[in-house]
N, CA, C and O atoms as a Tinker XYZ file with bonds, in Angstrom:
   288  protein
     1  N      0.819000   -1.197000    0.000000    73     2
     2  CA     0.000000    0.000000    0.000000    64     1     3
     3  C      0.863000    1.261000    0.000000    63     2     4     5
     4  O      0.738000    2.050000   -0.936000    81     3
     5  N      1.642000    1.479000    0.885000    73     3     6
     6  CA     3.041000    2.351000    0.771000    64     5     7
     7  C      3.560000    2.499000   -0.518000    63     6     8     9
     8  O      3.285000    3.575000   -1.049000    81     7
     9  N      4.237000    1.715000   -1.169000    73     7    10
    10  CA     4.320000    1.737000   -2.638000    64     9    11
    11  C      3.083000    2.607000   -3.765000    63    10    12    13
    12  O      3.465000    3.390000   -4.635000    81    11
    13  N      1.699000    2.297000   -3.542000    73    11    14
    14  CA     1.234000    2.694000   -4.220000    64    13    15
    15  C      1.266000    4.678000   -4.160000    63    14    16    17
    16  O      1.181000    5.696000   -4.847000    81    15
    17  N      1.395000    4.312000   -3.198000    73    15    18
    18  CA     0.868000    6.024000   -2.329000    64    17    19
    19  C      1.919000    6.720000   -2.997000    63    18    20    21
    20  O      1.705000    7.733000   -3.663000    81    19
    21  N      3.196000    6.145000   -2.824000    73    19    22
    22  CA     4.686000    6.662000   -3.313000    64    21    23
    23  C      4.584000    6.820000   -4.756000    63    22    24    25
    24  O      4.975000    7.843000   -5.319000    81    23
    25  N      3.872000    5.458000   -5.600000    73    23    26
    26  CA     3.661000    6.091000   -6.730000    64    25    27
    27  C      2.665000    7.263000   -7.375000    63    26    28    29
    28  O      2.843000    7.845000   -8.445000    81    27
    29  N      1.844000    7.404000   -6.668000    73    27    30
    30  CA     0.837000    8.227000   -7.260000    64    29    31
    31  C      1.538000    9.200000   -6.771000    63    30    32    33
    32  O      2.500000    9.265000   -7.536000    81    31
    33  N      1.745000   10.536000   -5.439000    73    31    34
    34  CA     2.635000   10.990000   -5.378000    64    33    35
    35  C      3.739000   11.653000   -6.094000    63    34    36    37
    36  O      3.859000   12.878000   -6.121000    81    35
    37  N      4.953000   10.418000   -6.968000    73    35    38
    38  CA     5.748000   10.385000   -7.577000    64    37    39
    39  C      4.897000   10.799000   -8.961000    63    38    40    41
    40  O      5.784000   11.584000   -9.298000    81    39
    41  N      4.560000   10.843000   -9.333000    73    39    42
    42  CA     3.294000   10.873000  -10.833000    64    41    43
    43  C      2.652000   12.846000  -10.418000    63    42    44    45
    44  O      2.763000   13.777000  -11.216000    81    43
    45  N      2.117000   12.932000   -9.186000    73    43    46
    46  CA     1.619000   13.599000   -9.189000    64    45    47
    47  C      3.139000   15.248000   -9.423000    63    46    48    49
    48  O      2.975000   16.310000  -10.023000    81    47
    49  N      4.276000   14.805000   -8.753000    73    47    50
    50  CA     5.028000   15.568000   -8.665000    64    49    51
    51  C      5.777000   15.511000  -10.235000    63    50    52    53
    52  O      6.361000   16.545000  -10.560000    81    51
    53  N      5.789000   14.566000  -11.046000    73    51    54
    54  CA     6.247000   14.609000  -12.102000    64    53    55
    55  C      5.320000   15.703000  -13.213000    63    54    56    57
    56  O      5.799000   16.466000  -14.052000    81    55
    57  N      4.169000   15.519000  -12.952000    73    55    58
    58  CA     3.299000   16.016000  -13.749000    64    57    59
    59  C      3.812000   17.895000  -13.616000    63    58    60    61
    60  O      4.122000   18.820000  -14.367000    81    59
    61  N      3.604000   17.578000  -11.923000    73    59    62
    62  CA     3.799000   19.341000  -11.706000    64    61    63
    63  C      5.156000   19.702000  -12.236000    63    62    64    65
    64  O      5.294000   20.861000  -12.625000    81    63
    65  N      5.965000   19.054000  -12.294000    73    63    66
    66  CA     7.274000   19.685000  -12.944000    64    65    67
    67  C      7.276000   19.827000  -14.647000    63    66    68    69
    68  O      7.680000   20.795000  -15.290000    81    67
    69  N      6.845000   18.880000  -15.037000    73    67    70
    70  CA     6.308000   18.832000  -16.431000    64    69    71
    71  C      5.875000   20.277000  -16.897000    63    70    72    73
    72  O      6.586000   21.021000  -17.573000    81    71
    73  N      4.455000   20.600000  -16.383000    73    71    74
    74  CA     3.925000   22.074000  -16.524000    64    73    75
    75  C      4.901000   23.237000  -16.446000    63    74    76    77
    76  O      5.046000   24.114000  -17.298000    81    75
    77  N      5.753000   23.069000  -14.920000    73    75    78
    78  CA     6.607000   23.863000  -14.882000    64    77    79
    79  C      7.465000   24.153000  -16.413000    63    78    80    81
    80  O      7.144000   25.031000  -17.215000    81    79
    81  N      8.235000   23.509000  -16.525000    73    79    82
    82  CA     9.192000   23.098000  -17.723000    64    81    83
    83  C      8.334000   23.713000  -19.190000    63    82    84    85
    84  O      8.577000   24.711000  -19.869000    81    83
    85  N      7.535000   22.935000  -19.293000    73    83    86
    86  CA     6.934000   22.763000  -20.629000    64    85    87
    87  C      6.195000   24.484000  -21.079000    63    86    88    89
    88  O      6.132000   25.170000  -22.099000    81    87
    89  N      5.809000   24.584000  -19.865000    73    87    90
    90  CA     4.660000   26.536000  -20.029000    64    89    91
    91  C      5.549000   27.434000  -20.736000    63    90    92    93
    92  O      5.147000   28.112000  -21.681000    81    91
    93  N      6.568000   27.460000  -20.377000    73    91    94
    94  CA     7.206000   29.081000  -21.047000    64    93    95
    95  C      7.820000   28.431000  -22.034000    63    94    96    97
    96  O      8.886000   29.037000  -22.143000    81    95
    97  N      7.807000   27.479000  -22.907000    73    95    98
    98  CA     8.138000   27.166000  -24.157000    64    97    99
    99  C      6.955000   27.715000  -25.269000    63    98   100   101
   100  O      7.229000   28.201000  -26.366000    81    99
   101  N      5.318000   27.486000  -24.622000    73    99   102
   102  CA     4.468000   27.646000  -25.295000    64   101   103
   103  C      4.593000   29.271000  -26.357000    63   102   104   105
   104  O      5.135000   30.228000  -25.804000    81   103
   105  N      4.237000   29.395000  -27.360000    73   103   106
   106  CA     4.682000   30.842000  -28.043000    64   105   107
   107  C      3.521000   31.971000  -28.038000    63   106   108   109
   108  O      3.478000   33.200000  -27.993000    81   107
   109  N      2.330000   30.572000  -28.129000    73   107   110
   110  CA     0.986000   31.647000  -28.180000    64   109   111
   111  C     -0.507000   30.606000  -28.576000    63   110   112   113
   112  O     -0.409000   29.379000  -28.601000    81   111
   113  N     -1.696000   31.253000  -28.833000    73   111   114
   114  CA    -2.589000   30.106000  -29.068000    64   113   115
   115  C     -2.822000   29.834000  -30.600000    63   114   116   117
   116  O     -2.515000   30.614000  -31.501000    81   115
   117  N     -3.557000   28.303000  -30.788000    73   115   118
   118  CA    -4.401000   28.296000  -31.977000    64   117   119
   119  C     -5.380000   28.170000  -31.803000    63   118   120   121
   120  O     -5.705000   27.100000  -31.288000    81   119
   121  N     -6.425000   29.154000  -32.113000    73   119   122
   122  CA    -7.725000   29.120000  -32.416000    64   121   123
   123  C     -8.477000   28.788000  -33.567000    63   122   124   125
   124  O     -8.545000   29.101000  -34.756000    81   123
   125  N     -9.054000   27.978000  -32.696000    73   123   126
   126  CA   -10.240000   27.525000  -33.968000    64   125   127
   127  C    -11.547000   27.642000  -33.997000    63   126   128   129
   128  O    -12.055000   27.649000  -32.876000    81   127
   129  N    -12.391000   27.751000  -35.031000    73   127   130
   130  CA   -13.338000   28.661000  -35.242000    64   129   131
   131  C    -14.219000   27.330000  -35.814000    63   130   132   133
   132  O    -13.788000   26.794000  -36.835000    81   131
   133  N    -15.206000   26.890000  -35.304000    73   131   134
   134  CA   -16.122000   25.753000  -36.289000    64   133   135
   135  C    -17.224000   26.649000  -36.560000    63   134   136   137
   136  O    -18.057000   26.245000  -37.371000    81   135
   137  N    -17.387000   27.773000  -36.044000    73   135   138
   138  CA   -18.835000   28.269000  -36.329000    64   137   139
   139  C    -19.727000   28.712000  -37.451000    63   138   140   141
   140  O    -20.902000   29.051000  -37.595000    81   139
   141  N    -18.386000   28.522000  -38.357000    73   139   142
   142  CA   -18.667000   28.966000  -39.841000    64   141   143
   143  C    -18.749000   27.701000  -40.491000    63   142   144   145
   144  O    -17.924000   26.791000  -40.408000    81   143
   145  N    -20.303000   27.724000  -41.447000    73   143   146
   146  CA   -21.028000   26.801000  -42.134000    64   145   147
   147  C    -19.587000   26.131000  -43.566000    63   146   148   149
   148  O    -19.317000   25.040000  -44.068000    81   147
   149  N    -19.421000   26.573000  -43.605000    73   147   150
   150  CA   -17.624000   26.557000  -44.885000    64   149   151
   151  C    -16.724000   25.665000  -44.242000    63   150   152   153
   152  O    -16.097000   24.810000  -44.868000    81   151
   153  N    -16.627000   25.853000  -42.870000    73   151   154
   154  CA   -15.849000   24.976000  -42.638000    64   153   155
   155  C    -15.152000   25.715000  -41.741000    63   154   156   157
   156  O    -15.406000   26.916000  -41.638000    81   155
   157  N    -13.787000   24.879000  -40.649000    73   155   158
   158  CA   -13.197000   25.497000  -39.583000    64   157   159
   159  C    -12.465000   26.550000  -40.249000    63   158   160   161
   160  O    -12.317000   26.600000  -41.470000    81   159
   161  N    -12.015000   27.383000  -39.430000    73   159   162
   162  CA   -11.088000   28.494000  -39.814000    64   161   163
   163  C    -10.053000   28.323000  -38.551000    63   162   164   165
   164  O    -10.460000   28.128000  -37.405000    81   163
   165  N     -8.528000   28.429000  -38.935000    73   163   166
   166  CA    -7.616000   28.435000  -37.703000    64   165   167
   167  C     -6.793000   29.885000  -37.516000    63   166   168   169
   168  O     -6.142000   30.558000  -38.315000    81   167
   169  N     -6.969000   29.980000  -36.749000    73   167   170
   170  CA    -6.205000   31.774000  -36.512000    64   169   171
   171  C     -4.930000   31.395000  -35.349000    63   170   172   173
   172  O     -5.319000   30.788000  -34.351000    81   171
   173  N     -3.722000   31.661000  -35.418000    73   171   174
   174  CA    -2.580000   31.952000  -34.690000    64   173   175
   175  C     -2.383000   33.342000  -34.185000    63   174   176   177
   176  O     -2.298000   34.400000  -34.810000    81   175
   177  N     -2.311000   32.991000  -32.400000    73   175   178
   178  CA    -2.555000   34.392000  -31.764000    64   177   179
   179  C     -1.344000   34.327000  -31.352000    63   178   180   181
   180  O     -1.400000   33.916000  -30.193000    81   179
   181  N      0.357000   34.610000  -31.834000    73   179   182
   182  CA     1.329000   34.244000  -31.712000    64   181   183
   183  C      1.934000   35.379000  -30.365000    63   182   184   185
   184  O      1.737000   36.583000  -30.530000    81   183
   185  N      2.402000   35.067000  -29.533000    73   183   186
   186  CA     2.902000   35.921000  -28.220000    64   185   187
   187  C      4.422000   35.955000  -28.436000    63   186   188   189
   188  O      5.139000   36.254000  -27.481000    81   187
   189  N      4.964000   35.664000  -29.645000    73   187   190
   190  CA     6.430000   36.080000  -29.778000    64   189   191
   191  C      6.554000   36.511000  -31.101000    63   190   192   193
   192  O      5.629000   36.179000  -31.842000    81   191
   193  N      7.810000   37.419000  -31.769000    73   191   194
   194  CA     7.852000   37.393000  -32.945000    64   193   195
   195  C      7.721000   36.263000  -34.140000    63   194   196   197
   196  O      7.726000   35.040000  -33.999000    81   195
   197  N      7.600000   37.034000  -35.370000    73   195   198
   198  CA     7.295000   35.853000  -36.405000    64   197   199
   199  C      8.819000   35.659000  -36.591000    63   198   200   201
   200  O      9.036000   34.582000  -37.145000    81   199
   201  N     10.447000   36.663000  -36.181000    73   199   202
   202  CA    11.268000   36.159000  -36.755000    64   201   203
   203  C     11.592000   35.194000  -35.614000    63   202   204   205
   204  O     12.511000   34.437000  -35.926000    81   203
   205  N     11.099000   34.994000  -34.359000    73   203   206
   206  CA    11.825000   34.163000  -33.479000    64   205   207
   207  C     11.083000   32.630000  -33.487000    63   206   208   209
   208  O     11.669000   31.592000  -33.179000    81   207
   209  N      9.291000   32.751000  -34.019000    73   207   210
   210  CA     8.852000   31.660000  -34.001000    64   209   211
   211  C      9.666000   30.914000  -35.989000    63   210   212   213
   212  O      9.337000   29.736000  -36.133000    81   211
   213  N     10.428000   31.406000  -37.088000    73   211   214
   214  CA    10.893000   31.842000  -37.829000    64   213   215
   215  C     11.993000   30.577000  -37.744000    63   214   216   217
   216  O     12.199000   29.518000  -38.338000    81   215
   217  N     12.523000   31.280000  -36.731000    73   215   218
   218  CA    14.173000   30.579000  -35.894000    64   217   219
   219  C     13.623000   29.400000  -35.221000    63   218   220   221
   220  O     14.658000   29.074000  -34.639000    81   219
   221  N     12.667000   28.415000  -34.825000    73   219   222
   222  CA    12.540000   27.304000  -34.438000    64   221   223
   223  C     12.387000   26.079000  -35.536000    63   222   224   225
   224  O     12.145000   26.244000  -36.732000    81   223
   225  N     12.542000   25.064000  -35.001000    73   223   226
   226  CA    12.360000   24.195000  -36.037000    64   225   227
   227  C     10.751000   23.399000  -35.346000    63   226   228   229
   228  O      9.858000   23.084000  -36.132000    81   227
   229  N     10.628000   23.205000  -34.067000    73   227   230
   230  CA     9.063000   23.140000  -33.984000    64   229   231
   231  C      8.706000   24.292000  -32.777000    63   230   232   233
   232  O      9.697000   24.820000  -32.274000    81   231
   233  N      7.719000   24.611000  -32.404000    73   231   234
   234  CA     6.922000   25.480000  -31.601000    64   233   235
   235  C      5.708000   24.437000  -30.751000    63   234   236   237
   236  O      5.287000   23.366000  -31.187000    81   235
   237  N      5.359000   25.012000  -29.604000    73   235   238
   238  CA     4.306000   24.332000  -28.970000    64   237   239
   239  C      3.312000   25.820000  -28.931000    63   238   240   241
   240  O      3.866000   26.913000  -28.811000    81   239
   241  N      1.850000   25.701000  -29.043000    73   239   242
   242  CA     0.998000   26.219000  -29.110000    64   241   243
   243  C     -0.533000   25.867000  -27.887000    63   242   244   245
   244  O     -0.775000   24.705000  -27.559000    81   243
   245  N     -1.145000   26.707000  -27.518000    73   243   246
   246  CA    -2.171000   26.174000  -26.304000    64   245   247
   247  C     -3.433000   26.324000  -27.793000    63   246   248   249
   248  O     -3.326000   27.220000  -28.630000    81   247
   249  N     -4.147000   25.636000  -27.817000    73   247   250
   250  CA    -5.450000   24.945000  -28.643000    64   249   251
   251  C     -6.664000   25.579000  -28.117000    63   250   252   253
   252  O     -6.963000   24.900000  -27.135000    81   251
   253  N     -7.725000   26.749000  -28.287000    73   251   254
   254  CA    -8.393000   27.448000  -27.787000    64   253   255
   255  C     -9.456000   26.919000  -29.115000    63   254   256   257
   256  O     -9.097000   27.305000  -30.227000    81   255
   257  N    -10.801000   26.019000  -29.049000    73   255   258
   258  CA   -11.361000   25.739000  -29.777000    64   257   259
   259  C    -12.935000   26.187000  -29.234000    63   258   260   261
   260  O    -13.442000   25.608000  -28.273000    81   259
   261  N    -13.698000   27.385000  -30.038000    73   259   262
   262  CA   -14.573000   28.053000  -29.501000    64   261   263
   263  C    -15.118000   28.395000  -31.059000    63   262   264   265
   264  O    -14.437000   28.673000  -32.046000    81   263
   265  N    -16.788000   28.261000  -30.921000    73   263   266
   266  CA   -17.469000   28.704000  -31.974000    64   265   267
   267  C    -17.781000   30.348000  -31.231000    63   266   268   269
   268  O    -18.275000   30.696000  -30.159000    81   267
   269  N    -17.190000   31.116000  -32.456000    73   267   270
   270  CA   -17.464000   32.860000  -31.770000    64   269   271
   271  C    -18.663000   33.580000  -32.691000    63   270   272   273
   272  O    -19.158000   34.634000  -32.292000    81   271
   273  N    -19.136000   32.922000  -34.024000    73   271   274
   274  CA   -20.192000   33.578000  -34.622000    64   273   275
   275  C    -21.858000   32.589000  -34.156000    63   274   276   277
   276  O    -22.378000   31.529000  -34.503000    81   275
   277  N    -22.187000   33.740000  -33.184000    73   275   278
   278  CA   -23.179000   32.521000  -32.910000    64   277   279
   279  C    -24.425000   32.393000  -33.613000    63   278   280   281
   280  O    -24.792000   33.541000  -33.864000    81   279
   281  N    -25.316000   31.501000  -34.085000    73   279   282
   282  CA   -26.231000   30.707000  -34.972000    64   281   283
   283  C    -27.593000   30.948000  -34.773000    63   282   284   285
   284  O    -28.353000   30.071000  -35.184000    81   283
   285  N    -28.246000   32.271000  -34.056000    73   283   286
   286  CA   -29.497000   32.116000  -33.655000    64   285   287
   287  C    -31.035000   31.990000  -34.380000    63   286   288
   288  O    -32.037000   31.846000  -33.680000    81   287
């Protein structure tokens, strides 16, 4: 039972360091738009330059998926 506790724990503290680490890599969001009958639309809300996102070879992005034209 000790063991288990240690693992979840161990998991739970990995995770939190993970976030730590991983957040200030993120550059900015992608949004996506389904609300339009045509089809999705994706918009990049980039929080660094285009010459520095430019200079990477990949980027991480946070995924903000929201219908904003609404259908009444």
């Amino acid at each position: 039972m000790q063991a288990v506790v240690i693992f979840i724990v161990g998991v739970f503290i990995g995770c939190g360091i993970a976030v730590v680490i991983l957040r200030p890599k993120c550059i900015g969001t992608l949004r996506v738009d389904t609300s339009d009958p045509d089809g999705p639309f994706i918009f990049l809300e980039a929080s660094k330059s285009i010459d520095f996102i430019a200079s990477k070879k990949s980027v991480m992005l946070k995924v903000n998926l929201k219908s904003y034209i609404s259908h009444d």
